[in-house]
LOKOL-55561 format. One record per residue (C-alpha): residue in three letters; y, z, x. Coordinates in steps of 0.001 Angstrom, whole numbers, plus 500000, padded with zeros to 6 digits. Example, Ala and Ser with C-alpha at 12.3 -4.5 7.8 and 13.67 -1.06 7.14 Angstrom:
<sevexs>
Ala495500507800512300/Ser498940507140513670/
</sevexs>
This chain:
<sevexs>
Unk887116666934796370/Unk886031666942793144/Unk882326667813792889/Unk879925665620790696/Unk877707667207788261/Unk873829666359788467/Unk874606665963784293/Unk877375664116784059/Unk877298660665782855/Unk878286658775786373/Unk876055660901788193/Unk873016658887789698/Unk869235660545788580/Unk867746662918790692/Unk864489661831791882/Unk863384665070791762/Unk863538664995787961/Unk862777661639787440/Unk859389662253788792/Unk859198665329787090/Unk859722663707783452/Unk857793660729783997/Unk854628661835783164/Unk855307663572780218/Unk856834660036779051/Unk853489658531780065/Unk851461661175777931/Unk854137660896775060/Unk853575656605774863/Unk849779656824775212/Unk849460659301772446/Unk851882657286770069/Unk849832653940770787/Unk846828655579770479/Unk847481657154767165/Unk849078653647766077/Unk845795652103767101/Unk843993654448764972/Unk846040654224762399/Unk846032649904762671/Unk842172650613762612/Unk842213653097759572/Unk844457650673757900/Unk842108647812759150/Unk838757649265757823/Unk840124650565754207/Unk841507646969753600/Unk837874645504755078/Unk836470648568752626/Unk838702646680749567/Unk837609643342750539/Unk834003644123750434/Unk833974646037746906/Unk836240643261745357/Unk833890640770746682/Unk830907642675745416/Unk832599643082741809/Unk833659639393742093/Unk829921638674742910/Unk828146640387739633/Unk831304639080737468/Unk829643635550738428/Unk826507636826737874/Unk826925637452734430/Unk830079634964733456/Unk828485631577734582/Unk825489632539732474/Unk827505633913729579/Unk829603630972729417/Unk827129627985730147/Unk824353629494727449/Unk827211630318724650/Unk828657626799724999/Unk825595625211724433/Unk823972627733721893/Unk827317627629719738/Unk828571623656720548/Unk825532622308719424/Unk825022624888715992/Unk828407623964715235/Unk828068620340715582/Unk824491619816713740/Unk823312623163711577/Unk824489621688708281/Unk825115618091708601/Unk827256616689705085/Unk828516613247704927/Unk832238612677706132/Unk834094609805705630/Unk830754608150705868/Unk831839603929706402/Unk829972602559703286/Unk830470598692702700/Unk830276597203698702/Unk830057593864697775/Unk829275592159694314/Unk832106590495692068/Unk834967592084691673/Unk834391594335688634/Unk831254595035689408/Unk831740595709693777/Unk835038598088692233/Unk833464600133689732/Unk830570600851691839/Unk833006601962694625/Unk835229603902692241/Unk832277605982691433/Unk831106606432694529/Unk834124607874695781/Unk834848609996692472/Unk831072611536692801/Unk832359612872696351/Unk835643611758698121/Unk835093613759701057/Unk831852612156702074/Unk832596608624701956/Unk834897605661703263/Unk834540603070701016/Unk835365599300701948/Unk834802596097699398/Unk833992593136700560/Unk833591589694699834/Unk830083588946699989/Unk826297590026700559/Unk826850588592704462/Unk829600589955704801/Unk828046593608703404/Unk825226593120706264/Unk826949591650708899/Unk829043595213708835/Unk825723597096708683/Unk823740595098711639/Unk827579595337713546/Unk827408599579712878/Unk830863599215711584/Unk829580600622708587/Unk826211603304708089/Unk825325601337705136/Unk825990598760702081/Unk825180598335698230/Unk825285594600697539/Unk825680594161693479/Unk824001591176691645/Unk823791591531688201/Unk821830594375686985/Unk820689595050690096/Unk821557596550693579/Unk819981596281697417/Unk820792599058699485/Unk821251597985702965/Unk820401600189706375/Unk820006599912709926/Unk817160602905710754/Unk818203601362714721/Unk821549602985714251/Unk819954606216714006/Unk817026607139711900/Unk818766610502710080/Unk821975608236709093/Unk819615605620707651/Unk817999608856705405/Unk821680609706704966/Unk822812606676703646/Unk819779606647701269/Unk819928609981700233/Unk823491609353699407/Unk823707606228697683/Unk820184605850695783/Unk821227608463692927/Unk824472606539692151/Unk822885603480692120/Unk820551604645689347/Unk823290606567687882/Unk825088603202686996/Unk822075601734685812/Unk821320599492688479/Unk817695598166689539/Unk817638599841693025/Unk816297597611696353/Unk816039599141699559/Unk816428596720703273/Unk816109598115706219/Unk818065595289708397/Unk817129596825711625/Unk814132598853711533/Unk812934600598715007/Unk810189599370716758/Unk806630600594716590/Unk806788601871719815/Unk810046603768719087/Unk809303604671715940/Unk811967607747716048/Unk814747606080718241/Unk814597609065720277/Unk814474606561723566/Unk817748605551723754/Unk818524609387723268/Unk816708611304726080/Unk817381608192728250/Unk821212608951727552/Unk820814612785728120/Unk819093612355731047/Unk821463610212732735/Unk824465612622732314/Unk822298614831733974/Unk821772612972736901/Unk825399611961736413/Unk826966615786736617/Unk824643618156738073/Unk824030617310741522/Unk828083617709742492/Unk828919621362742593/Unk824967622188743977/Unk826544619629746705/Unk830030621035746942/Unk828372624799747499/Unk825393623460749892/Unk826332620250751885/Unk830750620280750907/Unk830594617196753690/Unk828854614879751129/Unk831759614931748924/Unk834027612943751446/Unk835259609789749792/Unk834230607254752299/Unk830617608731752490/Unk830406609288748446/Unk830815606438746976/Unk828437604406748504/Unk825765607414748645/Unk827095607667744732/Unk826018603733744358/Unk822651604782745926/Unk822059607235744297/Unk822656605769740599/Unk819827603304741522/Unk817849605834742417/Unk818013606982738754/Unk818527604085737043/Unk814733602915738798/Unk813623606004737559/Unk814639606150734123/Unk813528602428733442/Unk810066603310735546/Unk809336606307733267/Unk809972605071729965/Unk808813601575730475/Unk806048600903732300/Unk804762604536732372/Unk805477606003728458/Unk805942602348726752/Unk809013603548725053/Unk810956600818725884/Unk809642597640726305/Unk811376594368727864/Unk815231594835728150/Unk814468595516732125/Unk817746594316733580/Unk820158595423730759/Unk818468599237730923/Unk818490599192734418/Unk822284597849734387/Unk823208600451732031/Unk821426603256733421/Unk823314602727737152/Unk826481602410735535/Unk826551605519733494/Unk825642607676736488/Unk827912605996738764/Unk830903606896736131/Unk829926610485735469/Unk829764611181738853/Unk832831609474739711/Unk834769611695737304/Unk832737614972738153/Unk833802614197741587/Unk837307614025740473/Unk836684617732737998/Unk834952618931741061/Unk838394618560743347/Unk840123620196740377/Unk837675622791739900/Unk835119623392742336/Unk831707624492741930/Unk833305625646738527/Unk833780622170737591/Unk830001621696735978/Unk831054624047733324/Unk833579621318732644/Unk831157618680733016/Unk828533620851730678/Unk831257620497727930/Unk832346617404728226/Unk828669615708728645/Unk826451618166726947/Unk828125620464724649/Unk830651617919723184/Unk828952614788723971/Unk825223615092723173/Unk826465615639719359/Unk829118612693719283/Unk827276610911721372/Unk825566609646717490/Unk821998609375718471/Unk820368612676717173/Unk822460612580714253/Unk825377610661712818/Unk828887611674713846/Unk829626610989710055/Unk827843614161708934/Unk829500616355711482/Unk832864618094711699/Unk835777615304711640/Unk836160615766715582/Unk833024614406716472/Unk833648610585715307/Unk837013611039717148/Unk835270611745720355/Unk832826609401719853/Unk835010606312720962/Unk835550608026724386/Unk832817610302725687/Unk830505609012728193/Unk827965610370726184/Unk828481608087723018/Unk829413604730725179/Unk825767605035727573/Unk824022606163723818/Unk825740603069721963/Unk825095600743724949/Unk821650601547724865/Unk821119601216721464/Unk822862597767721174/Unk820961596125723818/Unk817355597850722672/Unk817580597337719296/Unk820514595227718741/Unk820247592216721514/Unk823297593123723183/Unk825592592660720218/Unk828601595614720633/Unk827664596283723767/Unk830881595478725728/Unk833339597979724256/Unk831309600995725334/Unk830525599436728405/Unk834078599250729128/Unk834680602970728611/Unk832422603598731534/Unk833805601757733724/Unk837581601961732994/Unk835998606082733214/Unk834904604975736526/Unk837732603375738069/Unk840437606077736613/Unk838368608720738609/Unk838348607372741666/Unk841981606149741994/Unk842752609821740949/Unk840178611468743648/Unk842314609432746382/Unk845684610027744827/Unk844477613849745112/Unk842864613849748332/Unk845989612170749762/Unk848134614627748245/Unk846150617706749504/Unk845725616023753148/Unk849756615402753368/Unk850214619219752478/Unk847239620725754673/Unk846551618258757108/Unk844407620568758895/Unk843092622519756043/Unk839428624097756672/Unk836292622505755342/Unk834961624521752293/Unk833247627287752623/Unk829315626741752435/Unk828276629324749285/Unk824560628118748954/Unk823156628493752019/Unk819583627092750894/Unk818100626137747274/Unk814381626621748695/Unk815490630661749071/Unk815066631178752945/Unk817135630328755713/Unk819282627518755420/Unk817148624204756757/Unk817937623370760363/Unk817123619126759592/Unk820037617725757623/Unk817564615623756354/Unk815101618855754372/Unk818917619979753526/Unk819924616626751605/Unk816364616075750584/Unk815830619069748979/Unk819424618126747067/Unk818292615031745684/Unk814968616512744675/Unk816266619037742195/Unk817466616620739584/Unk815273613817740595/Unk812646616412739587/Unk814761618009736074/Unk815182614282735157/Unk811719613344735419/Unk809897616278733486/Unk812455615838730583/Unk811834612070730092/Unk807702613060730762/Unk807351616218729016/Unk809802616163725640/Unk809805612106725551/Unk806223611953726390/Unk805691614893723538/Unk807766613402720847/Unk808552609523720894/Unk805432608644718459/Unk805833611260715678/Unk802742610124714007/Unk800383613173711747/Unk797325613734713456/Unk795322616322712172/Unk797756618130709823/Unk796048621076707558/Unk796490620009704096/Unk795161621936701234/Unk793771619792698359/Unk793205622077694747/Unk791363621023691662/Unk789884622639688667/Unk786911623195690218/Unk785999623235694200/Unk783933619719693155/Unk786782618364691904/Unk789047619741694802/Unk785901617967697452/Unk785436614942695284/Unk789525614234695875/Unk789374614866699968/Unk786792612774699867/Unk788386609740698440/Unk791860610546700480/Unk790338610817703711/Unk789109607211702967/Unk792906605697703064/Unk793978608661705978/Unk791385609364708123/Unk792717611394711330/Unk796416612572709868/Unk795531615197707901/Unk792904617918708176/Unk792247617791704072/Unk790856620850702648/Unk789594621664699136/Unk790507624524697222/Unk790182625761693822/Unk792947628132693285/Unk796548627190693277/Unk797832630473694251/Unk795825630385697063/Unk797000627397698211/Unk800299628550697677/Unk799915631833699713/Unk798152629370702871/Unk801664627323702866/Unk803247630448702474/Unk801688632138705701/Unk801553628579707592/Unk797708628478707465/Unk797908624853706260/Unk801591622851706282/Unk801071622147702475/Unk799078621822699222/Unk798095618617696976/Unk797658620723693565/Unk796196617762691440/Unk796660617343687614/Unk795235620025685327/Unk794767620518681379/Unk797940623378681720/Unk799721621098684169/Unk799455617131683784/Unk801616616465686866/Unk800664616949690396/Unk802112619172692735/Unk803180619468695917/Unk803519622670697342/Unk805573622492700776/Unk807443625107703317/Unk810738623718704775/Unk811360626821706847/Unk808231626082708662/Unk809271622931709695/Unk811660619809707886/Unk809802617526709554/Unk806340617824708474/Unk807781618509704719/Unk809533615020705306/Unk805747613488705966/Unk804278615230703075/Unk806892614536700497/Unk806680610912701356/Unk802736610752701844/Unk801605612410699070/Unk804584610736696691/Unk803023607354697309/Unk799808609037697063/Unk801038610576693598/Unk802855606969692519/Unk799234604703693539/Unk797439607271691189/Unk800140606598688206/Unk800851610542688043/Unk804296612502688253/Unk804634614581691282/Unk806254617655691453/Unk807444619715694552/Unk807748623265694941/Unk808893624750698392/Unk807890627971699298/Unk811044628890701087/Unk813882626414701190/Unk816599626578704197/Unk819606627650703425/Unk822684625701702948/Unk824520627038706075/Unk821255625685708005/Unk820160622471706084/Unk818135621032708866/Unk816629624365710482/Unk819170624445713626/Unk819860627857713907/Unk815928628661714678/Unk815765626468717378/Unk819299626918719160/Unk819198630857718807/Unk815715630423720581/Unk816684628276723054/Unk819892630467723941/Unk817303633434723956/Unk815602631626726388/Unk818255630364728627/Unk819748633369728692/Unk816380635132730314/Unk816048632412733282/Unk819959631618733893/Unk820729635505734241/Unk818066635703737483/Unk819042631898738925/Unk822403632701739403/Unk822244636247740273/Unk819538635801742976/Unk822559633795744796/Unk826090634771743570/Unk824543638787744226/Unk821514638799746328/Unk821854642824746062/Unk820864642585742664/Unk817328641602743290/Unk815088644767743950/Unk813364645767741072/Unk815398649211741055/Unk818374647498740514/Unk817187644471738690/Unk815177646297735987/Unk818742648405734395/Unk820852644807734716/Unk818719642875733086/Unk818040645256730613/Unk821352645748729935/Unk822327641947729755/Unk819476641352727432/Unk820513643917724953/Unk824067642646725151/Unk823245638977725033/Unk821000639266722528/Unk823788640820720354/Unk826057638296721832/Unk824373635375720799/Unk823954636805717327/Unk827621636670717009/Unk827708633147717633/Unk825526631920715000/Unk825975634735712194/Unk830162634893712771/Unk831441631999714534/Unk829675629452713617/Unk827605630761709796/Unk824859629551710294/Unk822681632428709580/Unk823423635365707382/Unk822555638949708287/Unk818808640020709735/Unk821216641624712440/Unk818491644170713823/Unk815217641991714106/Unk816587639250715578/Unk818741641910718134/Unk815649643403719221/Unk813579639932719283/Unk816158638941721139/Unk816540641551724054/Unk812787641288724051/Unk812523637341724544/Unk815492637879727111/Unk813798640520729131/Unk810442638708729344/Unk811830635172730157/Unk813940637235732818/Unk810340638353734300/Unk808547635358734359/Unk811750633533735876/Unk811607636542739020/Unk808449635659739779/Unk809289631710740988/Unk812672633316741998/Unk810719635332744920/Unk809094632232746730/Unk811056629374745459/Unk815060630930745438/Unk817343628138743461/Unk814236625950742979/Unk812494628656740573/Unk814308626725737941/Unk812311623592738237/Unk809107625393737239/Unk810624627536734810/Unk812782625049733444/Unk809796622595732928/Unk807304625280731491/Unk809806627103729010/Unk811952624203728138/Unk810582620698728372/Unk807618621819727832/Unk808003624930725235/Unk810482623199722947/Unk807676620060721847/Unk805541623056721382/Unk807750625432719506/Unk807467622947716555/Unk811107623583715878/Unk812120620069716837/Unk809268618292715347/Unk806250619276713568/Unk803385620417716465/Unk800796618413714316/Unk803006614979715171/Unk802699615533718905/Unk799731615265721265/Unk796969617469720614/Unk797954620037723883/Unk800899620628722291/Unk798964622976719494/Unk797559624950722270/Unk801180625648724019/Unk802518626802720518/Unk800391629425720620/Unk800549630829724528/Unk804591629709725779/Unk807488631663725349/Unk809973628904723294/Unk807549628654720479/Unk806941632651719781/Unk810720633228719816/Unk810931630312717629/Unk808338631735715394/Unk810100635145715638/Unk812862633930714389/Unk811191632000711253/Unk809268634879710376/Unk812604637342710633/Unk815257634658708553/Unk812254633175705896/Unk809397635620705477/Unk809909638987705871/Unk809228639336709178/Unk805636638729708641/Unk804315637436711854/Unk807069639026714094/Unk805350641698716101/Unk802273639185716735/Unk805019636508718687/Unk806466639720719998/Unk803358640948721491/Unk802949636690723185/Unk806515637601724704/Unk805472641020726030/Unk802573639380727807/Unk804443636876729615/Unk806990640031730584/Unk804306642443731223/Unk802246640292733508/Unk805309639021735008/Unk806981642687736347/Unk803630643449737649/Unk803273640339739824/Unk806858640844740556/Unk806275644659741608/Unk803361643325744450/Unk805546640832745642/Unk808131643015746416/Unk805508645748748085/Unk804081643180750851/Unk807579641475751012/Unk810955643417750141/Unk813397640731748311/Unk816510639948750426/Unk819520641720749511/Unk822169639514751580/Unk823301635878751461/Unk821808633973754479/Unk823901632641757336/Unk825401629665757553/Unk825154628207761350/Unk828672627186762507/Unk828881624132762688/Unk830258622249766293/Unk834097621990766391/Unk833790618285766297/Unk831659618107763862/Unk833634620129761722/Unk836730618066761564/Unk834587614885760716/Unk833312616132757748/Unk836395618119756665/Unk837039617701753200/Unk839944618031750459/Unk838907620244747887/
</sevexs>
């Protein structure tokens, strides 16, 4: 018999062994899984590790690249646009015979090709039909010996002073007796045509803002079906707004009820439509895209500041498109213009409107074929108010609309309100003569024919008079005729402010021409040619500014762990120094528009950053997202009236004196006059107004924090219901 062994390959197991190896086989599989496990868990918590630190760097990039990028657009868009305005290819009608309409137009465009585009035509009617139609900025119409310059101060107020200051010399130069019509003059109530303007900025505003604070708070809004028609709402909302605060409340506009209100609701409903489309694109980064677009390019083309034919060659190209230009334009024509050229721009809203909306459902059908059970977006502003995210969809929505119900509001109130009657009221005006009789005897007689524009006071010294305009004790000087000097002069600063020079020199020339005697000017510090109209103050101030509120608005919620002081202090520090620098770059390099002063206006800067940063902490701690209402109001629509940078402080309201001297905009705007014009002279006075507000600020800040520790984590989102859920999925 042949014997089996117990090894052998046919051989069945032992039982004896089996039960002897089976628990070693046990031990050998529970100490592999359990070292896999530990290992899945290692693996599990370094990737959780990565996730968190790339989140956290992805969290203080946003913190500082939404602010970077929103303040250098608009700091550096608008300098480039507007710091030297020149005449380009300016449309400039001639008529007159033949000979006479082509030799004037021949010299015209030998004295400066660049600057003009020079039609003839046929007649005088035909010369202001083209003017009243804004075809062309303005016309010469020839007869005989002499000339009648024709404007339109309705088609913007600085192209009408264009036009003038462009055509008047060569109308003299050919020997011509020079007339002057204004066709279309604005209306007493609107005396600077700045309605139609804030009216227009305001509604792209309304238009673009409210979509990505929806898309990161309440994403479920932004379904079509439920957006259109709150869309429709909500543009009369705003258009009853607008037309309620500069009609019946401010008096800017007056009669025109149905065509403003008509306007206003279309130009909201199209911007949002097509920020609804960038926001699908984009997401909550689409209102960079809408900043551009609406603000950065379109404010400038939009022609109503200043005249797209005295800016780079782009701007008139984008002019015929923007949404910017076609709500300005409609505005103007039926305001000023009875509704003649209305139509055209009209129609670039709403074909705007229309395209957007087709494409939003193209998209969404698109994205819903692909992932037709995609998620809902993820909620990334929990709240705006800074606590816990409202329970009541109704606070939650409310509090939505409120935000730029509120920013559209103070802007038409507080810089329309400020600025829309630019009329001298009280302006310090030195009068010299010979003697200080002489100097009284002349107030006297002045303040007959002005009484309440100008604060008149006699001197008798000329170089002290000189030195008061220098230091911007009084705004100018009436030197009257002497035995050394038979012509009077007047003695003006045009760094301190174009605007009130513009009142003087016209003022005191008629004042000059009723008295038979030749006036001379002398200005105490001209601007320079890369800054012609005194830009670069008020934009490099304004991006000082920005800078200091955006940096703790968008930190508090992109990195909530930024917001103890420990940590806050070194960031902002460090983003102050480095934006300051930054934003020197963009004026100095970029764009020219100032030349050198690298070190003051660095250390300004960083200053006026760090301070505004302060202050903005303080509405930050109860107020979260909402701090920028106050703030906003208080340093912007508020500080830039004040800052006198836009307009003379002695042609606003009275208040408005006060503010210059107390809010932040106007002492960084002074900072900056006093670094680029006069030596620094005044600098560590404004300074000291910034160190105040920055001062005060930190230590309200620091007993905040000691009674209630700032939040360093985003607040939760409540999960929604399942059901609920898929409703209000939506494609983005």
């Amino acid at each position: 018999m042949t014997s089996i062994s117990p090894t052998s390959p046919g051989s069945p197991p032992d039982p004896a062994d089996e039960a002897t190896a089976a628990p070693s086989d046990a031990a050998t599989a529970d100490a592999a899984t359990a070292d896999a496990a530990t290992a899945d868990a290692a693996t599990a918590d370094a990737a959780a590790l990565k996730r968190a630190k790339a989140e956290k760097i992805g969290r203080y990039v946003a913190m500082f690249l939404m602010p970077l990028l929103m303040v250098s657009m608009l700091v550096g868009g608008y300098l480039a646009a507007m710091h030297a305005p020149t005449p380009n290819d300016m449309p400039i009608a001639v008529s007159g015979s033949a000979q006479d309409a082509d030799r004037f137009a021949g010299a015209l465009e030998s004295a400066d090709p660049d600057a003009v585009d020079v039609r003839v035509v046929g007649s005088d009617a035909d010369a202001r039909r083209l003017v009243l139609d804004r075809e062309v900025s303005g016309a010469v119409a020839i007869d005989g010996t002499a000339a009648t310059l024709y404007t339109a101060s309705a088609a913007g107020a600085s192209q009408s002073s264009t036009v003038t200051a462009l055509l008047a010399p060569q109308v003299l130069a050919q020997g011509l007796a020079l007339q002057s019509e204004d066709l279309a003059p604005l209306p007493d109530n609107d005396m600077a045509g700045l309605g139609a303007m804030f009216l227009t900025t305001a509604l792209m505003l309304a238009g673009y803002m409210p979509l990505s604070l929806v898309l990161s708070n309440s994403p479920e809004l932004l379904r079509f079906r439920r957006f259109v028609p709150l869309l429709a709402g909500w543009a009369a909302l705003i258009a009853g707004l607008v037309w309620a605060v500069t009609g019946p409340m401010l008096g800017v506009i007056e009669g025109h009820s149905a065509a403003v209100l008509g306007v206003s609701w279309l130009t909201v409903f199209a911007v949002g439509s097509v920020q609804l489309f960038l926001t699908r694109i984009l997401g909550p980064m689409a209102v960079l895209a809408g900043m551009l677009f609406l603000m950065v390019l379109g404010v400038p083309a939009s022609n109503m500041s200043m005249s797209v034919h005295t800016m780079p060659g782009l701007y008139p190209y984008l002019h015929s498109f923007l949404p910017a230009a076609a709500t300005g334009e409609s505005l103007r024509s039926y305001l000023y213009f009875d509704g003649s050229g209305a139509w055209p721009h009209l129609m670039v809203l709403l074909i705007g409107a229309v395209a957007a909306l087709l494409l939003t459902l193209i998209l969404d059908a698109g994205k819903r074929r692909r992932k037709p059970n995609a998620a809902p977006p993820a909620i990334n502003v929990a709240s705006l108010h800074g606590g816990p995210r409202p329970k009541s969809r109704g606070w939650r929505y409310g509090t939505l609309a409120f935000f730029p119900l509120a920013m559209v509001t103070m802007m038409l109130s507080f810089m329309l309100g400020a600025m829309y009657e630019p009329t001298p009221r009280d302006m310090p005006v030195a009068v010299v003569g010979a003697t200080a009789e002489q100097a009284e005897q002349a107030v006297d007689g002045l303040e007959e024919n002005m009484s309440g524009l100008f604060d008149l006071r006699p001197l008798d010294s000329a170089d002290d008079a000189r030195d008061q305009v220098q230091d911007r004790t009084v705004v100018g000087a009436y030197v009257l005729p002497s035995a050394e000097n038979p012509a009077a002069t007047l003695i003006t600063n045009q760094a301190a402010g174009m605007s009130q020079q513009q009142v003087l020199t016209s003022v005191f020339g008629q004042v000059a021409a009723g008295q038979q005697m030749e006036l001379t000017q002398d200005n105490v510090a001209p601007l320079k040619d890369s800054d012609s109209m005194g830009m670069a103050t008020m934009y490099l101030a304004m991006g000082w500014i920005m800078a200091g509120f955006m940096i703790i608005v968008v930190g508090s919620t992109a990195a909530p762990a930024s917001r103890p002081l420990r940590m806050l202090i070194p960031i902002v520090a460090a983003w102050a120094v480095g934006m300051s620098a930054f934003l020197w770059v963009i004026a100095a390099v970029f764009v020219g528009a100032i030349d050198g002063h690298f070190l003051p206006l660095w250390g300004a800067g960083a200053v006026a950053i760090f301070c505004v940063a302060m202050f903005t902490t303080v509405f930050e701690r109860f107020m979260g997202m909402l701090a920028i209402l106050p703030v906003i109001g208080i340093l912007m629509f508020l500080g830039v009236p004040a800052s006198g940078a836009a307009m003379s402080i002695y042609m606003e309201p009275e208040i408005f004196r006060f503010l210059h001297g107390v809010l932040p905009m106007p002492a960084a705007v002074e900072s900056i006059r006093s670094i680029l014009y006069f030596g620094s002279d005044t600098v560590w006075s404004h300074l000291g107004t910034l160190g105040i507000w920055g001062a005060v600020s930190l230590a309200v800040v620091a007993v905040i924090d000691h009674f209630k520790p700032p939040r360093t984590e985003a607040h939760p989102v409540d999960p929604e219901t399942p059901a609920v859920q898929e409703k209000e999925t939506v494609s983005v």
